[in-house]
C-alpha positions in Angstrom: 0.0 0.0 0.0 1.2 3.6 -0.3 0.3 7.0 1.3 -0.7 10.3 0.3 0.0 13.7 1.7 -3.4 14.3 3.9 -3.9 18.2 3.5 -6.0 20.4 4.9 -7.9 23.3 3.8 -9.6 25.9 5.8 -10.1 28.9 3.6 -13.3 30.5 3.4 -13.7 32.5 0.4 -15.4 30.1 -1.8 -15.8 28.2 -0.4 -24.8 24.5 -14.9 -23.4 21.3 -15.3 -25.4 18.0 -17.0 -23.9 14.6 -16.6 -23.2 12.8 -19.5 -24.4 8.9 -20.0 -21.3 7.7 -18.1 -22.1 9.7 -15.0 -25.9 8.9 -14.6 -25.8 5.1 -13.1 -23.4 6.7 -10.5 -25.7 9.5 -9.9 -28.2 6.7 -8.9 -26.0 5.0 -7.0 -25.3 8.4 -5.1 -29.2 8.7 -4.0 -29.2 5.1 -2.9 -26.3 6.2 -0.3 -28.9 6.2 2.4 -26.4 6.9 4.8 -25.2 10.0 3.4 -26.7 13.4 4.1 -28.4 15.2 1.5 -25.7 17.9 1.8 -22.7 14.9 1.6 -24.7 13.4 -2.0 -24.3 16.6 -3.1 -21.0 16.8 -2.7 -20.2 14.1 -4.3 -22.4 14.5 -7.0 -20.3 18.0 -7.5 -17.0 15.8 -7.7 -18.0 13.7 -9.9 -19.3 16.9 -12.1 -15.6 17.5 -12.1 -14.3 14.1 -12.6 -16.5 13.4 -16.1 -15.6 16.4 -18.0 -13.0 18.3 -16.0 -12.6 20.8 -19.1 -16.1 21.8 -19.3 -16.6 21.8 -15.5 -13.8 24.6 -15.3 -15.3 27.1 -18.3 -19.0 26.6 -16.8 -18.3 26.9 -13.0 -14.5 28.2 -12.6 -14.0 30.9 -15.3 -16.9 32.7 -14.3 -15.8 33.1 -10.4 -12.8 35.3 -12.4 -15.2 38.5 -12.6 -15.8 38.3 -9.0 -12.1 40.0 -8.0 -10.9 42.7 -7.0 -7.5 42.1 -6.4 -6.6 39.7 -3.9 -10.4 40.3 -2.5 -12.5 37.5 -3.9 -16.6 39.2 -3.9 -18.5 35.8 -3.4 -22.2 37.4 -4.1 -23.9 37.6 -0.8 -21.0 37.5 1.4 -18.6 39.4 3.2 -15.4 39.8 0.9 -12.8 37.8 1.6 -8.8 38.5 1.1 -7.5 35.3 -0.5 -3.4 34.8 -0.4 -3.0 34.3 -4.1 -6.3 36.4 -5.6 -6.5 35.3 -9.1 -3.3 33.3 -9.5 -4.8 30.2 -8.0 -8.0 30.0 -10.2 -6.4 30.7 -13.4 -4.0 28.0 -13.0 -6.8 25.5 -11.9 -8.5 26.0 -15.0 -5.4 26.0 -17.1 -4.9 22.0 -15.2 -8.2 21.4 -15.9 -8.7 22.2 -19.5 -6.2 19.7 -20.4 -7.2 17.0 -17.8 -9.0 13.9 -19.6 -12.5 12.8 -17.9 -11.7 10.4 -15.1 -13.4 7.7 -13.7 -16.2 8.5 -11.2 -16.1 7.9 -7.8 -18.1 5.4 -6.0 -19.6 6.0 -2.1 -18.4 4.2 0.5 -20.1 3.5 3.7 -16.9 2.5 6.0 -14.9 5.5 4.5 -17.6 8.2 5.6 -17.9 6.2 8.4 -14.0 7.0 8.9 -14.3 10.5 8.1 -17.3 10.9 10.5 -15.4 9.8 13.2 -13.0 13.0 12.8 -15.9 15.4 12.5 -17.4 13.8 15.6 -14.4 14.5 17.3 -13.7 18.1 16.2 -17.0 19.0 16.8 -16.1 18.5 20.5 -13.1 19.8 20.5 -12.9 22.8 18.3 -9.5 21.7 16.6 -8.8 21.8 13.2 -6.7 18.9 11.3 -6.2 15.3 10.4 -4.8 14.4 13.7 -7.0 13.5 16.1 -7.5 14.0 19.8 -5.7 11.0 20.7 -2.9 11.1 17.8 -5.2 9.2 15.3 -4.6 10.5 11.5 -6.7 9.5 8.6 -4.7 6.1 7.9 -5.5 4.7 11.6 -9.2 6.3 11.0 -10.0 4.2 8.1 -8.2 1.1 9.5 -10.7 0.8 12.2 -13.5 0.4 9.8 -11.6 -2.1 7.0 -9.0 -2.8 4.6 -8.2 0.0 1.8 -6.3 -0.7 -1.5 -3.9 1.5 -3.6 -3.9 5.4 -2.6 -5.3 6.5 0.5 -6.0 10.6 0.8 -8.1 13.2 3.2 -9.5 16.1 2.4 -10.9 18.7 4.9 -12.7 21.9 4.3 -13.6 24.4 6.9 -16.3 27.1 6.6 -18.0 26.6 3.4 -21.8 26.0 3.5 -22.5 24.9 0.2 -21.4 21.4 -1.4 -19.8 23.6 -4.4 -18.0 25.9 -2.4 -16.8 22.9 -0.4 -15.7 21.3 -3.9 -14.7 24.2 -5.8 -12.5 25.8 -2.4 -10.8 22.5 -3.2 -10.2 22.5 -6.7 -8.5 26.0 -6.4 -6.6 25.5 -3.7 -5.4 28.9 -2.5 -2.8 29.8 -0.6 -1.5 25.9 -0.7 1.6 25.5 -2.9 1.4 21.9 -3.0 -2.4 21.5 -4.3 -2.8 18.5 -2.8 -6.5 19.1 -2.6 -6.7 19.5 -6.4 -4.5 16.5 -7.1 -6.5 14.5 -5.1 -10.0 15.1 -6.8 -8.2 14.9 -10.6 -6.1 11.9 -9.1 -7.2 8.5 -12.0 -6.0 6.2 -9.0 -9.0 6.9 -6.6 -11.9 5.0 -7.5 -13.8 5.5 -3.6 -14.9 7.9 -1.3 -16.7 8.4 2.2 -17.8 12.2 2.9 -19.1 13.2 6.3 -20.2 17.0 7.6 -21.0 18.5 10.3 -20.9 21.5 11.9 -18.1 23.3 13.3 -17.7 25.4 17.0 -15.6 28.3 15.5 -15.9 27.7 11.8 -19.7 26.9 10.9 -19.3 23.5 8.6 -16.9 21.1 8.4 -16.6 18.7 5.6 -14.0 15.4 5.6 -13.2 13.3 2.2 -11.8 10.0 2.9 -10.3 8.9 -0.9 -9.1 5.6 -2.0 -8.5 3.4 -4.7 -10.3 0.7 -3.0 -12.1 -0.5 0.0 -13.2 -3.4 1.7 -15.4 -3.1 5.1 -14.2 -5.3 8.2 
């Protein structure tokens, strides 16, 4: 097995698309997730938005987020303006990467992995931290272990503070203010085929939302 870089994301500044024939079965498969919230399907319906046409996702949902700058203040309509660390840098590139990504495969829900990632928003919701380690030194490899056996990659995503399953996604995708863009790599990464998503509110930061990502799993 082999490990990923488990960043973290808690920018709050941002955080019409149709799917094509590939993406509809999964779609179905999404709204059987019982166990998901209706706030978690639709996040993962939004990443798998991006995964089947990356390219168009990024001229109909990204490009258009370019007007709403003023320098480095990002003008999210309805919202306080936000100063971002990068301002426009971040987006552009993002859709530069996804205009020439190829569509990849679409992710599949997994009831252990949001199982795993609940256990972390449980957690923080207690204790006001922010983070993949937990209270008592768990990170997201021990977190998933409890629950079963993954194959291939193995990544976590967090967001902090955005209320809306597109900002959550789309916060992601950009990745401001993280050189690495880990996030991004992870959601346009061919080698994850899974996911579990659990949110939950926040004490200092409003909503919480944790991605647990990987090529396969198996529940104990």
């Amino acid at each position: 097995m082999s490990q990923r870089i488990f960043p973290i994301f808690f920018l709050f500044y941002i955080s019409l698309f149709a799917f094509n024939a590939e993406a509809q079965p999964n779609n179905q498969l999404i709204q059987r997730a019982d166990y998901l919230s209706a706030f978690e399907k639709q996040v993962l319906i939004e990443l798998n938005k991006v995964r089947a046409n990356p390219a168009k996702y990024a001229e109909e949902n990204l490009e258009p987020l370019l007007k709403a700058f003023d320098g480095r203040l990002f003008i999210w309509p309805g919202t306080i303006p936000i100063k971002t660390h990068e301002g426009k840098k971040a987006l552009i590139e993002c859709i530069r990467v996804m205009k020439k990504q190829k569509p990849l495969p679409l992710l599949s829900p997994s009831e252990g992995l949001s199982k795993a990632a609940n256990i972390l928003v449980k957690e923080q919701q207690q204790t006001s931290a922010i983070g993949h380690t937990g209270r008592r030194g768990s990170n997201p490899q021990t977190r998933v272990e409890q629950l079963g056996d993954w194959k291939g990659k193995l990544a976590e995503n967090i967001t902090y503070g955005n209320n809306s399953p597109f900002r959550v996604v789309v916060n992601l995708l950009i990745d401001d203010g993280v050189p690495s863009r880990n996030h991004r790599e992870n959601i346009l990464d061919t080698a994850f085929r899974t996911i579990g998503i659990a949110a939950g509110d926040h004490p200092k930061y409003t909503k919480m939302c944790v991605m647990e990502m990987a090529g396969g799993f198996q529940s104990k």
